[in-house]
N, C-alpha and C positions, 0 to 999 in steps of 0.2 A: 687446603683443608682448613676450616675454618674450626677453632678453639670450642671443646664442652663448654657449657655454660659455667660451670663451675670452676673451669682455667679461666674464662673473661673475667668472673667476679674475684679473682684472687689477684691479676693484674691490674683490675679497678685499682684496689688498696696502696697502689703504686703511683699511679698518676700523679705529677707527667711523663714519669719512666712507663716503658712498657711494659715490663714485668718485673717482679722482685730482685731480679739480679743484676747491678751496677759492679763494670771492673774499672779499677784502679788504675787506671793508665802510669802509673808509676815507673816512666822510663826519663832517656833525658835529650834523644835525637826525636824531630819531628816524622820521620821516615820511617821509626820504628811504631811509634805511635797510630800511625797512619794504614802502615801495617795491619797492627792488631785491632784496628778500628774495622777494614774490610773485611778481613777473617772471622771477626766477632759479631758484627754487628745486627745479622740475621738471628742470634741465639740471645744475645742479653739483651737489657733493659735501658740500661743505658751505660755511657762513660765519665767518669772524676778526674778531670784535670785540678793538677797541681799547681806549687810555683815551680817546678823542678820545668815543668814545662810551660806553663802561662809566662813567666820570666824571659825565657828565652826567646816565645815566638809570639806572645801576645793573641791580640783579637784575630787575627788572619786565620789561627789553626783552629779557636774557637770557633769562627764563623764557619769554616772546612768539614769540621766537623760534626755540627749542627744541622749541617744539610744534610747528614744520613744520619743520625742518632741523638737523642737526648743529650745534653752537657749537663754537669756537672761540676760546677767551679768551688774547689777546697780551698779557696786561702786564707778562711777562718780570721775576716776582715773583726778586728778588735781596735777601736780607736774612739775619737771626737763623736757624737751621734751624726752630724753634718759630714765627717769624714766616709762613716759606713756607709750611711745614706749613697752619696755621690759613687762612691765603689759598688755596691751591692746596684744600683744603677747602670753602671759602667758595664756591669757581669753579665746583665739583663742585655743590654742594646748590643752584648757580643753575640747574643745570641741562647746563654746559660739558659735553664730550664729550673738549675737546681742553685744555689751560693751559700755558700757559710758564713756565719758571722758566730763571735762568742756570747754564750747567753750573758757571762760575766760584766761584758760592756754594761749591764744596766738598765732599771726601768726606762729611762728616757729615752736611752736609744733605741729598745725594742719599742717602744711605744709608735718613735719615728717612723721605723723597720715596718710593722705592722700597717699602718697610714700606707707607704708606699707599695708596698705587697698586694694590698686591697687594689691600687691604681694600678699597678703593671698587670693583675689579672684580668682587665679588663680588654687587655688586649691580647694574650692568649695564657696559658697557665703557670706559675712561677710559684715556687715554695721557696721562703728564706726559710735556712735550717740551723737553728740552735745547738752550738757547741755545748755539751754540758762540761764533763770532765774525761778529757782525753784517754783512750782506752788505752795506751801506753804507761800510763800508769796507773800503781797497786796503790794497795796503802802503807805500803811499806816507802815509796818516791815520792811522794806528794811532798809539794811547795809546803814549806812551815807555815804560811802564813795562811793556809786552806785546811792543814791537819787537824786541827783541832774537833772535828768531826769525822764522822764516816764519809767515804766515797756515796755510799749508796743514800744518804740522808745530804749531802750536796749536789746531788742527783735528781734528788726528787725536788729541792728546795726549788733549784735553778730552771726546773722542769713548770714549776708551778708561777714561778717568774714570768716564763715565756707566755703562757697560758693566760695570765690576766694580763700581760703587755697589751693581747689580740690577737699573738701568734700564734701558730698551729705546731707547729716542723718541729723537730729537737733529734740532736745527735747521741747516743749514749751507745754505750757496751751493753750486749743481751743480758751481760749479769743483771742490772737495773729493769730491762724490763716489764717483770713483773711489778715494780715499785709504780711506774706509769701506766702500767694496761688501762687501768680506770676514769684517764687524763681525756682519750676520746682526740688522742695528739698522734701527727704522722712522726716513726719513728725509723731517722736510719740506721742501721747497724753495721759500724766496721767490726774486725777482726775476728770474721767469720774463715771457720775452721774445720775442715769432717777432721776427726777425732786423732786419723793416725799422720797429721800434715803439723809440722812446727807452728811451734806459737811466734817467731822470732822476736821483735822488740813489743809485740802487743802482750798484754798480762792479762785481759780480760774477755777469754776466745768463750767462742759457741759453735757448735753443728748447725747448719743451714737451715735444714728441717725443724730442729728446734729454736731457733732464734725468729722463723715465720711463728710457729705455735705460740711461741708466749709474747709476740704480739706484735714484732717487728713489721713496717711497711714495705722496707727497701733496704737490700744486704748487699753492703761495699767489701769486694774480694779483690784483691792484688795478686800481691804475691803466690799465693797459690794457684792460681792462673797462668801469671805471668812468666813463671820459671817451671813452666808445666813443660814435658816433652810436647806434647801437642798441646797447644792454648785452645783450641776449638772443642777438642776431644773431654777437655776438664771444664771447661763453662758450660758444657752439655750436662756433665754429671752433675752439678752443683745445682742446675735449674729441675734436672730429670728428680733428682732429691729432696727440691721444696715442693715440685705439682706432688709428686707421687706419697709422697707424708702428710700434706696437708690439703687433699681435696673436703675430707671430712667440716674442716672449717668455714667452707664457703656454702 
C-alpha cells in the first residue's frame, strides 16, 4: 500500500531517514541490537548507534546494519578539524547515513565538515549533524565556562555558526526549536517524550506531535521504546502520533 501524498511529503523532510522517527539503539550486546533492528525496522526511519555499541563492535555492526536501515552514528566527534574530518569520513565508508560532530569544534572545522559533506553526497546522501547544547542539560548544569548566557541564545548562536560554516543539519532540544524554524536547517531532536513517559536524565522533553510542528525533521527516541513492553507496539504509536497530528503541515 503505497503512502498519501502527504505521509511522502512529511518523510521527504527526513531524508535519508525514511520517516521522522530514529530509535536509539542504546543497548550494550550486538544480539540485542540486532534484535531490535529486525523487529523495528519495517516501522521506523532509521537507527543511532552509539559508542556504547560502535566501541565494542565497530564497522562490521554498522555495515550489518545499513543493509536493512539507515545509520546513524552519535559519537559527537569534537577534536583537531583534520581529526573530525578523518572520523566523520571513517562514519561515512561504514556505511552511516547520519554522524555527529559538535557545532563547538568551530568555524574551521565546520568549514572543513561542510567541503567534505558536499563530496560524500555525491555519492549517495549524508548529513553531518551539529551538536548544539546537549539536551541533558538545563540551565541550572551548564559548564561555567558556557553560563554566562541562556541555553536558548547558545543555541541559536551555534545554530547560526553552522549555517554560514555551509552546513545544514544541527542537533538541539524541541525547546529551541522555535528559535531555528526560520534557519531553513535540518533539525534532529532527541528527548522526545508523549507527556505521561519519564524525562530520565534528558531535562529538555517534547511530544512527538509537537516537536514535528514546530519544525523538527527527525525525532531520536530510546528509551521509551526500548524499555517498552512491546518495542514494536510503541514505535507504532510514536510514528501513528506525528502522521496523525501533523498531516495539516504538509
Amino acid at each position: 500500500m503505497s503512502l498519501q501524498p502527504n505521509l511522502r511529503d512529511l518523510n521527504q523532510r527526513s531524508l535519508p531517514a525514511r520517516n521522522p522517527l530514529c530509535v536509539a539503539l542504546d543497548v550494550d550486546s550486538r544480539e540485542r541490537a540486532l534484535y531490535l533492528v529486525e523487529e523495528l525496522y519495517e516501522i521506523i526511519g532509521a537507527v543511532k548507534l552509539g559508542p556504547r555499541l560502535i566501541h565494542r563492535y565497530g564497522e562490521s555492526l554498522v555495515r550489518e546494519i545499513a543493509a536493512k536501515i539507515p545509520v546513524f552514528i552519535d559519537c559527537k566527534f569534537f577534536d583537531i578539524p583534520s581529526t573530525m574530518v578523518a572520523a566523520v569520513r571513517a562514519s561515512f565508508d561504514a556505511g552511516a547515513s547520519f554522524v555527529t560532530v559538535h557545532a563547538l569544534a568551530g568555524c574551521e572545522a565546520l568549514e572543513q565538515l561542510a567541503k567534505l559533506e558536499q563530496l560524500l553526497n555525491r555519492e549517495r546522501p549524508f548529513r553531518i549533524l551539529c551538536v548544539t547544547i546537549l539536551t541533558s542539560w538545563g540551565q541550572e548544569n551548564l559548564p561555567s565556562v558556557i553560563k554566562a548566557q541562556s541555553i536558548s541564545q547558545s543555541v541559536f548562536e551555534l545554530a547560526e555558526l553552522v549555517k554560514k560554516s555551509g552546513l545544514r543539519s544541527i542537533v538541539s532540544s524541541a525547546e529551541e526549536l522555535p528559535l531555528v524554524k526560520s534557519m531553513d536547517l535540518f533539525v534532529v531532536t532527541p528527548g522526545i517524550r508523549f507527556s505521561d513517559q519519564e524525562k530520565d536524565d534528558q531535562k529538555r522533553v517534547m511530544d512527538p506531535a509537537q516537536a514535528i510542528q514546530a519544525g523538527s525533521s527527525l525525532l531520536v527516541v530510546g528509551r521509551p521504546i526500548l524499555e517498552a513492553k512491546n518495542a514494536k507496539e510503541t514505535a507504532l504509536d510514536f510514528l501513528t502520533a506525528i502522521y496523525a497530528n501533523n498531516l495539516s503541515l504538509v
